[in-house]
N, CA, C and O atoms as a DFTB+ gen file, in Angstrom:
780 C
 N C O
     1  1       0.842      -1.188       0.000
     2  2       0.000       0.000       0.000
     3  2       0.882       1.244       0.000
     4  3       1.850       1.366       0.751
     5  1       0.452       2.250      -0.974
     6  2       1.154       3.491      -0.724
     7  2       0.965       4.585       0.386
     8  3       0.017       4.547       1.170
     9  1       1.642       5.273       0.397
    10  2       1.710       5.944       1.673
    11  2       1.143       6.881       1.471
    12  3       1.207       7.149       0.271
    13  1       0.043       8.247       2.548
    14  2      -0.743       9.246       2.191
    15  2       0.253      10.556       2.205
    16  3       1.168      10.438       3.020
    17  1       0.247      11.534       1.607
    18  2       1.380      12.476       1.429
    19  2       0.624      13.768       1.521
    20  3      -0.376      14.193       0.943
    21  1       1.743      14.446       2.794
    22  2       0.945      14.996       3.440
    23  2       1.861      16.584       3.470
    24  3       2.564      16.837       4.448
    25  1       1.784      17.271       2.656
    26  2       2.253      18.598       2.651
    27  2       2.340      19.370       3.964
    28  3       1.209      19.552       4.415
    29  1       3.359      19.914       4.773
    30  2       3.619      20.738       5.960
    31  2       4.125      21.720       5.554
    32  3       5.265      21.656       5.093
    33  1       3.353      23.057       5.609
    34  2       4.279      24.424       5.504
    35  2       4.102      24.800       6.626
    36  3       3.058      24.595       7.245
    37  1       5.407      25.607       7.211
    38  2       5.993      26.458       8.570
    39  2       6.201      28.040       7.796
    40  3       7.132      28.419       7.086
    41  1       4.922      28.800       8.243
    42  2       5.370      30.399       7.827
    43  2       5.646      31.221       8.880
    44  3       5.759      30.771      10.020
    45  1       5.776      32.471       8.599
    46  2       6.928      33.155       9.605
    47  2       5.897      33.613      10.669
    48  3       6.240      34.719      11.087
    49  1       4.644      33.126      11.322
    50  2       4.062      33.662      12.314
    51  2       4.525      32.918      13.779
    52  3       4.908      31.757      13.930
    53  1       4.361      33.971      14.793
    54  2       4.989      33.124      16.240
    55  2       4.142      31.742      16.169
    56  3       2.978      31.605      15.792
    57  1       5.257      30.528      16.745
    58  2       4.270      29.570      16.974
    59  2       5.366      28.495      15.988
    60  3       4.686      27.963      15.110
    61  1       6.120      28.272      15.953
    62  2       7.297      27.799      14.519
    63  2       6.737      26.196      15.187
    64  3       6.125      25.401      14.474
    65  1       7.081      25.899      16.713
    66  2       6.395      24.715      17.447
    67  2       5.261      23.883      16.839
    68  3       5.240      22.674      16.608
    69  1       4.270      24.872      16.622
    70  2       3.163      23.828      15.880
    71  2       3.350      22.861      14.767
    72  3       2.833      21.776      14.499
    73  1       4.623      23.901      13.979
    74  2       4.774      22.929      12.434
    75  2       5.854      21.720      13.099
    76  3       5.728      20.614      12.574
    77  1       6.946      21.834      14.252
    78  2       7.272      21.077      14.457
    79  2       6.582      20.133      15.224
    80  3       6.856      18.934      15.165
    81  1       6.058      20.407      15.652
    82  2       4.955      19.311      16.434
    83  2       4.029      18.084      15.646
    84  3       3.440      17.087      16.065
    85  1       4.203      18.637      14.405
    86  2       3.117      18.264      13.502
    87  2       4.074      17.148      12.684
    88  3       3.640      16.062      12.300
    89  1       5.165      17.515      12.527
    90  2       5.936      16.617      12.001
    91  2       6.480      15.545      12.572
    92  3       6.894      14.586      11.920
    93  1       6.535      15.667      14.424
    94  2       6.877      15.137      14.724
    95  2       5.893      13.858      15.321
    96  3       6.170      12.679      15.537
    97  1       4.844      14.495      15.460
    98  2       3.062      13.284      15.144
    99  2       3.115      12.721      14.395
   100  3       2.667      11.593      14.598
   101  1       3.666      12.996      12.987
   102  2       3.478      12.198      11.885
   103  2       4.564      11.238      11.321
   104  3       4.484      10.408      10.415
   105  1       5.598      11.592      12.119
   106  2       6.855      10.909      11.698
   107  2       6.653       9.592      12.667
   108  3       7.400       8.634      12.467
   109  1       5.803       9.526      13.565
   110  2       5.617       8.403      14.178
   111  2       4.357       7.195      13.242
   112  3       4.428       6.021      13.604
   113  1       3.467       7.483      12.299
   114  2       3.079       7.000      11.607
   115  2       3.283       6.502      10.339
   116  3       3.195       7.218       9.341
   117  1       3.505       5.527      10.308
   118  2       3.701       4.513       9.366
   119  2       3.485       4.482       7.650
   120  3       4.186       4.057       6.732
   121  1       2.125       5.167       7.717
   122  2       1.647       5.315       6.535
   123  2       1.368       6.407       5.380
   124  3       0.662       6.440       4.372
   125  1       2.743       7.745       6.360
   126  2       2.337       9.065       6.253
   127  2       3.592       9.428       5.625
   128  3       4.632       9.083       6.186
   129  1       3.648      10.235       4.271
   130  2       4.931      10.629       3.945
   131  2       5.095      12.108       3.898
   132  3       4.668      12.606       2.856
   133  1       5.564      12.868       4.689
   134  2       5.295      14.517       4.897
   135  2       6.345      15.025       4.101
   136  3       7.426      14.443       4.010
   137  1       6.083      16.078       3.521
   138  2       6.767      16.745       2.595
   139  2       7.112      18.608       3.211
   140  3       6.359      19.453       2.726
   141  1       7.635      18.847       3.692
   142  2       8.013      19.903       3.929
   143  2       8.374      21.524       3.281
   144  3       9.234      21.759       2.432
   145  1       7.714      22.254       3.759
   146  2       8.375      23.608       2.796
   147  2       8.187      24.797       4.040
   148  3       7.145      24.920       4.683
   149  1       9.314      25.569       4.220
   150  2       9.738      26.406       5.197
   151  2      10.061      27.736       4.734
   152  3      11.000      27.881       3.951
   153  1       9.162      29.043       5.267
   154  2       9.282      30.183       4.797
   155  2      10.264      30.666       5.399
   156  3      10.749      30.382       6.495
   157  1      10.712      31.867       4.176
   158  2      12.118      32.866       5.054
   159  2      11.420      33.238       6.499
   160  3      12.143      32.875       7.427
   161  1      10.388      33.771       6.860
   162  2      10.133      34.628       8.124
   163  2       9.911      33.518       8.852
   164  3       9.786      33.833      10.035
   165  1       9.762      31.879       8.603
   166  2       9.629      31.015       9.439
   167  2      11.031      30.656      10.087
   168  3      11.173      30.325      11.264
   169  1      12.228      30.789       8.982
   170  2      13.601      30.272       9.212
   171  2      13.849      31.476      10.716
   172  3      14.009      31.114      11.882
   173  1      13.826      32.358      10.404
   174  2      14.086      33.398      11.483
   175  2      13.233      33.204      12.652
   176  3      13.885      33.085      13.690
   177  1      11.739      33.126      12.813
   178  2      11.415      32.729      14.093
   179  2      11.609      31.544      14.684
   180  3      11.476      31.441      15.903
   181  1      11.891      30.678      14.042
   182  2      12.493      29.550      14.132
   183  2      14.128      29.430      15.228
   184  3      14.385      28.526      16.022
   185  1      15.135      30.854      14.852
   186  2      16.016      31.021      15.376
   187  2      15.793      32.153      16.352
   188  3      16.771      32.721      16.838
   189  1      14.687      32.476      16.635
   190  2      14.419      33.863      17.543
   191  2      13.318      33.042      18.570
   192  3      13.154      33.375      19.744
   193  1      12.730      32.120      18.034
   194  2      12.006      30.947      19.446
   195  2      11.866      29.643      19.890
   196  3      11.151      29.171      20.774
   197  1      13.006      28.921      18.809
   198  2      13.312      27.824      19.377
   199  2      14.668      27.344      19.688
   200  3      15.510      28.219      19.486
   201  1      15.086      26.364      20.063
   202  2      16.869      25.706      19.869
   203  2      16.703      24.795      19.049
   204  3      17.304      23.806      19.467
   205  1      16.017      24.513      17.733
   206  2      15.720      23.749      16.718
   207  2      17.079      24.144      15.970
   208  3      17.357      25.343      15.954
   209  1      17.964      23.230      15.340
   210  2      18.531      23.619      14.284
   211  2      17.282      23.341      12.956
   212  3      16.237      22.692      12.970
   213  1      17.935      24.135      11.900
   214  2      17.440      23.302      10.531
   215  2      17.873      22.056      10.475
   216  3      17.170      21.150      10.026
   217  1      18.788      21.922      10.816
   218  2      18.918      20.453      10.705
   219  2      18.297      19.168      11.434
   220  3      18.411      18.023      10.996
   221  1      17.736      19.462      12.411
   222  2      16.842      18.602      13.590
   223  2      15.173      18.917      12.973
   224  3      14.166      18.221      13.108
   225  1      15.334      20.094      12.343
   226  2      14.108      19.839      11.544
   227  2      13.438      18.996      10.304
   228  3      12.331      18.484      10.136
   229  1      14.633      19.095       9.516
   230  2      14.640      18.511       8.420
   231  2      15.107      16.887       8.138
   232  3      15.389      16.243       7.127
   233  1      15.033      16.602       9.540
   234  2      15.506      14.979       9.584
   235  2      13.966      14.640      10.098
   236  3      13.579      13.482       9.947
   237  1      13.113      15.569      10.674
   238  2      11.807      14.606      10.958
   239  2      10.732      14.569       9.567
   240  3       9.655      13.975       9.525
   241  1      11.232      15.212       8.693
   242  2      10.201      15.563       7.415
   243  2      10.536      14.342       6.384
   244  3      11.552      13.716       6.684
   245  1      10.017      14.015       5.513
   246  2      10.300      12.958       4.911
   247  2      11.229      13.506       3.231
   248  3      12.226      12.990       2.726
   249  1      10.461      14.622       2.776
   250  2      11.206      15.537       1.737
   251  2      11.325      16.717       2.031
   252  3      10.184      17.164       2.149
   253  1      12.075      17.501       2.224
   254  2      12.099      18.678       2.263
   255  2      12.241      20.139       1.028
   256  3      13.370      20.435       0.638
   257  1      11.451      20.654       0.700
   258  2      11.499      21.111      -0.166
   259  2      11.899      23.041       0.090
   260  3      11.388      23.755       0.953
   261  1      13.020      23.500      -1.046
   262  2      13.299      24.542      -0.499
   263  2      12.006      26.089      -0.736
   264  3      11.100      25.697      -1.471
   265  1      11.847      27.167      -0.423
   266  2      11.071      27.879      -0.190
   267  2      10.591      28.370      -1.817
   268  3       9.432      28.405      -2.228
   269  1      12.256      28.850      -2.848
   270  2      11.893      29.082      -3.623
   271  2      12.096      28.564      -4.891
   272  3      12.278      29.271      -5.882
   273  1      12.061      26.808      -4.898
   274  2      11.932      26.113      -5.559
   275  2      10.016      25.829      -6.133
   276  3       9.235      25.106      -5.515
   277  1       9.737      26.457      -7.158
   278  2       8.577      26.687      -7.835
   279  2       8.106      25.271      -8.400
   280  3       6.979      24.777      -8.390
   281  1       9.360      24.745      -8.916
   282  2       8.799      23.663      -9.876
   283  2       9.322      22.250      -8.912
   284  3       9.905      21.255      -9.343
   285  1       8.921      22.525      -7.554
   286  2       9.275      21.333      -6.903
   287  2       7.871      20.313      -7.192
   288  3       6.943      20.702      -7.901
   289  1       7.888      19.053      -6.570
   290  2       6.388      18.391      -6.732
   291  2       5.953      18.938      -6.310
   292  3       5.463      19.606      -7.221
   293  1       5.507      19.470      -5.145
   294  2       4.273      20.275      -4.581
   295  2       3.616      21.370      -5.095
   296  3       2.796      22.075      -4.506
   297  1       4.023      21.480      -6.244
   298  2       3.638      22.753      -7.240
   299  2       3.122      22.168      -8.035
   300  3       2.968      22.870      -9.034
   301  1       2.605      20.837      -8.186
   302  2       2.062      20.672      -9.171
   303  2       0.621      19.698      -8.626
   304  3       0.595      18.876      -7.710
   305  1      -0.339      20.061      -9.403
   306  2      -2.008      19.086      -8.916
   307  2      -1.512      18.036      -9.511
   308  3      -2.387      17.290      -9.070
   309  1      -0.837      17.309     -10.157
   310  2      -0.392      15.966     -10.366
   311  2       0.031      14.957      -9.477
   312  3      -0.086      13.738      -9.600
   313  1       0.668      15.781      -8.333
   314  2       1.228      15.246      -7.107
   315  2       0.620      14.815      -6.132
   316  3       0.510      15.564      -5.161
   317  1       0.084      13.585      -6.090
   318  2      -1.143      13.568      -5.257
   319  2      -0.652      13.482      -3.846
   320  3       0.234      12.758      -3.391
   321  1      -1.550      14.536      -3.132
   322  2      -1.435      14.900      -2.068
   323  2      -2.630      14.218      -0.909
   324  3      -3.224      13.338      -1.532
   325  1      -3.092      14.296       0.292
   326  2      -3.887      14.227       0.971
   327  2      -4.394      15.600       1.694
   328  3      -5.241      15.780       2.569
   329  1      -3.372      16.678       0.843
   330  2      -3.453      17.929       1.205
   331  2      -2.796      18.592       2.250
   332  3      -2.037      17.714       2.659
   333  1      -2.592      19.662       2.994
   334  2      -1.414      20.653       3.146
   335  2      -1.695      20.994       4.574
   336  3      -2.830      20.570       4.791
   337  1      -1.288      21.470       5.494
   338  2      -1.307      21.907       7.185
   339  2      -0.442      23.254       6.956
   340  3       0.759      23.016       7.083
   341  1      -0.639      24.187       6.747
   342  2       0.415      25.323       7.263
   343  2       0.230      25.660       8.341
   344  3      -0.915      26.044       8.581
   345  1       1.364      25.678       9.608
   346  2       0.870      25.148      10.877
   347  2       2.689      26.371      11.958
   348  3       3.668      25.727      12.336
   349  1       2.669      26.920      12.034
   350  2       1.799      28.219      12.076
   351  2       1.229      28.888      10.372
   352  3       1.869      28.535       9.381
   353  1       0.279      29.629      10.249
   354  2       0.084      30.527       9.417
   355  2      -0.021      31.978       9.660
   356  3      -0.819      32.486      10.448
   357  1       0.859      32.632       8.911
   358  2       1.486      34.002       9.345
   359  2       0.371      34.746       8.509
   360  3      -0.351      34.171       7.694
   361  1       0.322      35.923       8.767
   362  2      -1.184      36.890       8.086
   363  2      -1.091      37.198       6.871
   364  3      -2.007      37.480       6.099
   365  1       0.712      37.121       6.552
   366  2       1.183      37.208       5.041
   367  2       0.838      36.239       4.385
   368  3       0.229      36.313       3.317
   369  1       1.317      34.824       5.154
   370  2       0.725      33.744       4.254
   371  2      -0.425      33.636       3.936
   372  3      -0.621      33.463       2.733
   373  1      -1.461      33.682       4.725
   374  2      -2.710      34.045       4.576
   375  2      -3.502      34.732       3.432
   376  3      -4.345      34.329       2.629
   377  1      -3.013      35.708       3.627
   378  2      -2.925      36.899       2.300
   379  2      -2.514      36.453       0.977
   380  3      -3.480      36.259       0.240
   381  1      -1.513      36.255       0.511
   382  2      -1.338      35.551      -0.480
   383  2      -1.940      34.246      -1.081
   384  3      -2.170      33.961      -2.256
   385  1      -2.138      33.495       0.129
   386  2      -3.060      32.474      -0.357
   387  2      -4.626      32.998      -0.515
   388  3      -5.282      32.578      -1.468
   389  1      -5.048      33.660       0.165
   390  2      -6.781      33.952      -0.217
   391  2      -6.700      35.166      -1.362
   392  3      -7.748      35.675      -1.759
   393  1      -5.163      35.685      -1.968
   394  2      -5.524      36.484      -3.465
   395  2      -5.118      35.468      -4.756
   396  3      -5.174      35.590      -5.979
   397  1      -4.599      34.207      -3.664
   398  2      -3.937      33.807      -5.187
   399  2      -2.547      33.957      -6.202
   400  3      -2.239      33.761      -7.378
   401  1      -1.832      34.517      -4.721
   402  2      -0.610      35.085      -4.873
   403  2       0.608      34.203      -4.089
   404  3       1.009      34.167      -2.926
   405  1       1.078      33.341      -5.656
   406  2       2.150      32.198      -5.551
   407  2       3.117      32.460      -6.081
   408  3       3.379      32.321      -7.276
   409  1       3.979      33.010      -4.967
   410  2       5.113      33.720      -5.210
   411  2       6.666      32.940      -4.361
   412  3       7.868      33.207      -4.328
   413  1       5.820      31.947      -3.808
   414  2       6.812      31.333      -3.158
   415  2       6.390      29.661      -3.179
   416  3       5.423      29.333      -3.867
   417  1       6.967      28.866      -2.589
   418  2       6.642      27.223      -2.675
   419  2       5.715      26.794      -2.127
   420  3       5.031      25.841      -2.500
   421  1       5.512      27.738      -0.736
   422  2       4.621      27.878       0.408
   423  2       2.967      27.870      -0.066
   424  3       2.016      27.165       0.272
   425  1       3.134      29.155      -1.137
   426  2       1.944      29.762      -1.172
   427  2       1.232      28.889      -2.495
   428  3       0.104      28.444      -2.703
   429  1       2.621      28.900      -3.320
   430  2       2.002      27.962      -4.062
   431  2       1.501      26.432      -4.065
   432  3       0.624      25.971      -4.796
   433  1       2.249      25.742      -3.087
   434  2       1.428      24.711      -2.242
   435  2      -0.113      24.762      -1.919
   436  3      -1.002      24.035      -2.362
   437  1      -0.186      25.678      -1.144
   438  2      -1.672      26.154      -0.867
   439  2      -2.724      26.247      -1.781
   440  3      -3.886      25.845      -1.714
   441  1      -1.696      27.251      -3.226
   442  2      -3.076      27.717      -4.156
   443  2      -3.053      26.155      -5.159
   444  3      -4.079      25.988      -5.819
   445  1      -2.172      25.263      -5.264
   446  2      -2.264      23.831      -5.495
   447  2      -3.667      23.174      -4.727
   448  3      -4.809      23.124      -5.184
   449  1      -3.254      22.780      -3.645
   450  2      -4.164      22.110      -2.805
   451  2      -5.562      22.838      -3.039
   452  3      -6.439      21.998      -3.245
   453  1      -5.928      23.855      -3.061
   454  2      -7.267      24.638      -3.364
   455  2      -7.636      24.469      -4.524
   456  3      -8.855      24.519      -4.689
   457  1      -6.930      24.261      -5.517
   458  2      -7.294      24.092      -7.015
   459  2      -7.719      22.778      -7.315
   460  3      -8.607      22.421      -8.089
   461  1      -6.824      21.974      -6.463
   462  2      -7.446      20.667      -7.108
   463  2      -8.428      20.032      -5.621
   464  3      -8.708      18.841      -5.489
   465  1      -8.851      21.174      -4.574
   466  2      -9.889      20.559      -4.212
   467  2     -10.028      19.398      -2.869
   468  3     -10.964      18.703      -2.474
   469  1      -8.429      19.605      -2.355
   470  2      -8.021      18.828      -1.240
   471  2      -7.313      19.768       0.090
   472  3      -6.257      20.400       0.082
   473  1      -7.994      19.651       0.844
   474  2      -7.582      19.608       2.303
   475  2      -6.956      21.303       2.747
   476  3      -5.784      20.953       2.607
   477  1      -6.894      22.033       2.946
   478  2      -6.059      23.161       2.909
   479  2      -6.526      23.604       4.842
   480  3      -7.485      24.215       5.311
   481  1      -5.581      23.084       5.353
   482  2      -5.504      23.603       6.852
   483  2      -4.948      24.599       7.536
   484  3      -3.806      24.209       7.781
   485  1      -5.099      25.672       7.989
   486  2      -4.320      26.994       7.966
   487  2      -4.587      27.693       9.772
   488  3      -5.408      28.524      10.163
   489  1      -3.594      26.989      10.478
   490  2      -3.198      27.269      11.727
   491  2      -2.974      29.038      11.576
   492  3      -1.839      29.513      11.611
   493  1      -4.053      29.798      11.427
   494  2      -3.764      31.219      11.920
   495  2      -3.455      31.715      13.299
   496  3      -4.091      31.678      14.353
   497  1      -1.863      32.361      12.850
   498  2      -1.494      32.865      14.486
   499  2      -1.843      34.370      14.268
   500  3      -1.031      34.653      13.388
   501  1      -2.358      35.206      14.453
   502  2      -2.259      36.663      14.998
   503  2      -3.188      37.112      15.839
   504  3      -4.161      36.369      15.703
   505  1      -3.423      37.984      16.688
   506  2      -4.198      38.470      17.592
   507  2      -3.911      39.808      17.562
   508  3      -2.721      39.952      17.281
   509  1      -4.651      41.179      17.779
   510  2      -6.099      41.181      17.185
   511  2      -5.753      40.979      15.854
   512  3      -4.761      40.973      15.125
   513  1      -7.316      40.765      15.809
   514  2      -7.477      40.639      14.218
   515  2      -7.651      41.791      13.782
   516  3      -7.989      42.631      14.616
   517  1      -7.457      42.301      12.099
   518  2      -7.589      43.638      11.893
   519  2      -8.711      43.158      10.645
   520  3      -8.694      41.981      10.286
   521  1      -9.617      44.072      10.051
   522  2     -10.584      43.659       9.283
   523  2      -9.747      42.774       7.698
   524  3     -10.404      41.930       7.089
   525  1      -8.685      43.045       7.362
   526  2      -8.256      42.700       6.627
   527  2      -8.013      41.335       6.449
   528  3      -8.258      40.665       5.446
   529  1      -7.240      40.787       8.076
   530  2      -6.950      39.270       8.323
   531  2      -8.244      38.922       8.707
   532  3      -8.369      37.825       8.164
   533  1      -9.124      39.116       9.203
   534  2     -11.096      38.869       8.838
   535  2     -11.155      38.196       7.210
   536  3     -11.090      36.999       6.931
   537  1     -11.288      39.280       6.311
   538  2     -11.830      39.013       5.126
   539  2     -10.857      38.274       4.511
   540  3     -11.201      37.711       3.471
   541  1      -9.835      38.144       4.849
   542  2      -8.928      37.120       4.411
   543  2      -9.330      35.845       4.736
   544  3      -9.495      34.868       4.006
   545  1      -9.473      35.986       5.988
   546  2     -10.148      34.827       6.615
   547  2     -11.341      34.091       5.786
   548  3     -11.235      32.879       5.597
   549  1     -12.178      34.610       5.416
   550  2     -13.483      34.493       4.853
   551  2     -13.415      34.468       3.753
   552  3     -14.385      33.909       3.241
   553  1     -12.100      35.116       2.528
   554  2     -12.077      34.303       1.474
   555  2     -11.839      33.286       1.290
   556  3     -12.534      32.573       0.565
   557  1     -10.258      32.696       2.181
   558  2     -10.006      31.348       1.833
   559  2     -10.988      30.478       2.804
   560  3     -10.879      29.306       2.444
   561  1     -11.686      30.562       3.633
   562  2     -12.716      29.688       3.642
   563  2     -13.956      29.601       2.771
   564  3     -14.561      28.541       2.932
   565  1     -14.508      30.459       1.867
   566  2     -14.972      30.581       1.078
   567  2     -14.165      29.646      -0.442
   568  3     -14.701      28.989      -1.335
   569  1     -13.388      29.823      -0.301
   570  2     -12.343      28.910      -1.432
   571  2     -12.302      27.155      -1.150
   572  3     -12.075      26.315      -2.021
   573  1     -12.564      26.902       0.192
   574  2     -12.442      25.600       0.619
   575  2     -11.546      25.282       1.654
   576  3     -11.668      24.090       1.937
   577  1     -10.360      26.074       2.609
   578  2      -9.652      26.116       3.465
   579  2     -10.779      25.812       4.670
   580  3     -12.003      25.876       4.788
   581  1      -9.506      25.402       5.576
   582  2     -10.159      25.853       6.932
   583  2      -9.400      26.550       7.647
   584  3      -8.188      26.372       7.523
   585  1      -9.852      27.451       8.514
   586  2      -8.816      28.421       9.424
   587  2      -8.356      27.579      10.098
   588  3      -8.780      26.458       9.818
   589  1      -7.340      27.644      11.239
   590  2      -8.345      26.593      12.511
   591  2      -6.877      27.105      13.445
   592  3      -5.793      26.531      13.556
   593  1      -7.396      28.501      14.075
   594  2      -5.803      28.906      14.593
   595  2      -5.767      28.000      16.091
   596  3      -6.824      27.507      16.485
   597  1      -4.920      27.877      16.624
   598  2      -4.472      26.786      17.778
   599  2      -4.956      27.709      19.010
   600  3      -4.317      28.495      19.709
   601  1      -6.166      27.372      19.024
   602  2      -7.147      28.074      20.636
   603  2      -6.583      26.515      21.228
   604  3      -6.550      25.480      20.563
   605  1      -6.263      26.640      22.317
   606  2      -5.876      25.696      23.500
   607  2      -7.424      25.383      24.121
   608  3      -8.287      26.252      24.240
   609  1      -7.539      24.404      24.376
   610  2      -8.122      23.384      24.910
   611  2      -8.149      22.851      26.712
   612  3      -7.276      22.088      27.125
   613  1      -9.134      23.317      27.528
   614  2      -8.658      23.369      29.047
   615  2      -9.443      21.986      29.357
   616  3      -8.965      21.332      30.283
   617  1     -10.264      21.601      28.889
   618  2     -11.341      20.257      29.354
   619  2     -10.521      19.209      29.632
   620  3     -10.823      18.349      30.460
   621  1      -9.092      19.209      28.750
   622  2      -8.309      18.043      28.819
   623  2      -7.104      18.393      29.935
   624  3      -6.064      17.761      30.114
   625  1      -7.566      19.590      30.624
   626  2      -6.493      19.855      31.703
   627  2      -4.782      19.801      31.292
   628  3      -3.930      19.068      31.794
   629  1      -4.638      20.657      30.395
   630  2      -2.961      19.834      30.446
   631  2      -1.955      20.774      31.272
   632  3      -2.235      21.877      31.741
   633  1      -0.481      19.974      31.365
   634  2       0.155      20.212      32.786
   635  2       1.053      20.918      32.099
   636  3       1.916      21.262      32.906
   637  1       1.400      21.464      30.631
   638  2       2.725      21.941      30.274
   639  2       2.297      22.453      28.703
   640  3       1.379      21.857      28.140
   641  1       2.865      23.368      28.144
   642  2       2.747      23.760      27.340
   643  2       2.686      22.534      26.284
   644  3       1.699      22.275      25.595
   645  1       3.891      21.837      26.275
   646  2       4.103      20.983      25.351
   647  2       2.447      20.241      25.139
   648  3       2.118      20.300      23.954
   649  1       1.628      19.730      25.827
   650  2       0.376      19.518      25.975
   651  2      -0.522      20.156      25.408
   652  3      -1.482      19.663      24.814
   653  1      -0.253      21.421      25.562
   654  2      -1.381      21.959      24.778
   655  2      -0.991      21.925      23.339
   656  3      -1.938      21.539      22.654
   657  1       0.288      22.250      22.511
   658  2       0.851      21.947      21.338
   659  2       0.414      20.996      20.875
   660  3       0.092      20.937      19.688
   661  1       0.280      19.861      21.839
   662  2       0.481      18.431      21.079
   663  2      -1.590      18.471      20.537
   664  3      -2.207      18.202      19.506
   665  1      -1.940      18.924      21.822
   666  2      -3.770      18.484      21.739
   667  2      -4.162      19.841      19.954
   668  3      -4.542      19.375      18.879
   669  1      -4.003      20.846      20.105
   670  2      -3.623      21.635      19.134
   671  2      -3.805      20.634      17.878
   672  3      -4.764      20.123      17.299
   673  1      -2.219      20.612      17.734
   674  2      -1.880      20.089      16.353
   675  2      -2.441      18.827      16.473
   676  3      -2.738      18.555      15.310
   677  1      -2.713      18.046      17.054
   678  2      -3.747      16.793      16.720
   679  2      -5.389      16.933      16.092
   680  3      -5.863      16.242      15.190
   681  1      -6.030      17.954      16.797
   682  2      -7.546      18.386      16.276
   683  2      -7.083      19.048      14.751
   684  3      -7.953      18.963      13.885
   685  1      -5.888      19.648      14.384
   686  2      -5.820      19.719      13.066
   687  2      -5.707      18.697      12.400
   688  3      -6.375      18.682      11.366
   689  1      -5.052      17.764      12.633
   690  2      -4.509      16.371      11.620
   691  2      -5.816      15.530      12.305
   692  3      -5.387      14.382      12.423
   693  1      -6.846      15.557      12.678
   694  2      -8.013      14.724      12.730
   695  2      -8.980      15.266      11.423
   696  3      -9.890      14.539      11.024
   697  1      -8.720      16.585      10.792
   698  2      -9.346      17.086       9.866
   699  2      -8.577      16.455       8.445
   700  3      -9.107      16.538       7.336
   701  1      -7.825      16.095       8.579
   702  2      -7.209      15.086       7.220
   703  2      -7.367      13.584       7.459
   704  3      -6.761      12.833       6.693
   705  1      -8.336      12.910       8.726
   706  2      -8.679      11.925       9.021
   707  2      -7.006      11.025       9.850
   708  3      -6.511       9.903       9.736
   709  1      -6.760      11.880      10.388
   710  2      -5.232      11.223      10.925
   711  2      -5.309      11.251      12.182
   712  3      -5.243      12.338      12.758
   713  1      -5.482       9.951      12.959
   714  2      -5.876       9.799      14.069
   715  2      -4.997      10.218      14.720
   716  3      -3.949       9.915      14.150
   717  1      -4.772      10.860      15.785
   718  2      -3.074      11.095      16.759
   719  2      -4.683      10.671      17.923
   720  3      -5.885      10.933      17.898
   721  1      -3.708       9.881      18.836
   722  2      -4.336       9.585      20.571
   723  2      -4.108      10.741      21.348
   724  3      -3.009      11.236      21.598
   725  1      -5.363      11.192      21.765
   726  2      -5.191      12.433      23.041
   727  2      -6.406      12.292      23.050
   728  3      -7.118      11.663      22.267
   729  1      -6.866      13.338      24.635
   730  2      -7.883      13.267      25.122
   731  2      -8.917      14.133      24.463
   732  3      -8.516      15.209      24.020
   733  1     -10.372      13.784      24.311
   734  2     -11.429      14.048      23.847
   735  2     -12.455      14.166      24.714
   736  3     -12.745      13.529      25.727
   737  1     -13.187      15.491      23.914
   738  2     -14.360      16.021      25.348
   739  2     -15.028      14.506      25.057
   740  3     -14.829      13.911      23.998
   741  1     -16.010      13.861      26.360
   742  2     -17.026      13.247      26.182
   743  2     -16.218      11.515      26.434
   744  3     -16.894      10.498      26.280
   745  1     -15.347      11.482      26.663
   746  2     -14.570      10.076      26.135
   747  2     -14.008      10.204      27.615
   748  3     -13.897       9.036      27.988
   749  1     -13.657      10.922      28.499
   750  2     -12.988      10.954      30.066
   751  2     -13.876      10.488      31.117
   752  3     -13.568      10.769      32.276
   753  1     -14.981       9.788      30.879
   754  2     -15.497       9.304      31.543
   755  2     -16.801      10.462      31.709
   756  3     -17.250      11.250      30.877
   757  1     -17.292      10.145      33.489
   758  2     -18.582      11.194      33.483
   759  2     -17.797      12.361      34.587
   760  3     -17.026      12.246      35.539
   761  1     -18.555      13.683      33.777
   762  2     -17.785      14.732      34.405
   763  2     -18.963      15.302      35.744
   764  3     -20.081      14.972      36.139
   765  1     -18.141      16.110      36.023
   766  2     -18.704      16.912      37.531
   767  2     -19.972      17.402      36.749
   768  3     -21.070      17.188      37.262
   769  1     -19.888      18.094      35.451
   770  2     -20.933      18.604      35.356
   771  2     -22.232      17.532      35.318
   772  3     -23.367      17.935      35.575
   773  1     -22.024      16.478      35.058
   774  2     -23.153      15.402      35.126
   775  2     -23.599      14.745      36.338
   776  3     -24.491      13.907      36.470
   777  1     -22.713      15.341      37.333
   778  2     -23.442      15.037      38.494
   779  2     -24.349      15.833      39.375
   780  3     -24.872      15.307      40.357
């Protein structure tokens, strides 16, 4: 059986953790071949908020593809994908993807996956929102994306950041049908409130 191939872009919004987190969920599954593409403003927060080398990154990805390599596979709807996680998504990336503006590997990944109609997951990091990252918002979900920025999760009580990362980036990769194990409202047994 072939393996499902699973596009990861890391753009330059705080949060570089999520895309590694995501790779590192999936590098534990068997049947998953992740393909990687890493923006310039990601490489830099990357070195401004983690102790990640590139190189500890690029050993959990299965291909790594460079930012402004255009005519890599992932640029093309031929490449069958299971579709894409940009995990953080920066307001730029955002932007470019809901005008249609593939100017990089990243973006053009995205306007790929939207064209041919598969999966487009888009971990938005910014706070406030300004009306612009709104209607941005609302085009590419209008296009077929889903937003789905990493609101933390308290029902599952967790004890450390790393916890909330992990519960995070799992409710995203359950939207490409990719099971990761963590806790779920309704599944912890019966709560206080039911008594």
């Amino acid at each position: 059986m072939s393996k499902r191939r699973i596009v990861i872009g890391i753009s330059g919004a705080s949060g570089f953790q999520y895309g590694y987190c995501a790779l590192q969920m999936l590098q534990k599954i068997e049947d998953i071949e992740t393909h990687l593409v890493i923006s310039k403003g990601a490489e830099m927060t990357r070195q401004l908020e983690t102790d990640y080398s590139a190189q500890q990154i690029s050993a959990l990805a299965d291909v790594v593809h460079p930012i402004q390599n255009l005519g890599a596979s992932i640029s093309s709807g031929s490449f069958k994908t299971i579709g894409m996680l940009v995990a953080p998504c920066s307001m730029r990336s955002l932007a470019a993807i809901a005008h249609g503006m593939s100017d990089n590997l990243l973006t053009r990944a995205a306007d790929v996956t939207l064209k041919d109609r598969r999966r487009l997951v888009l971990m938005a990091r910014e706070t406030p929102l300004n009306l612009a990252h709104i209607d941005n918002m609302r085009k590419v979900t209008e296009m077929g994306a889903i937003v789905f920025p990493p609101v933390p999760a308290f029902y599952n009580k967790p004890q450390s950041v790393d916890d909330i990362l992990k519960h995070s980036v799992a409710r995203a990769l359950d939207l490409f049908d990719i099971h990761i194990s963590m806790p779920r409202w309704g599944e912890q047994g019966k709560s206080e409130m039911d008594e």
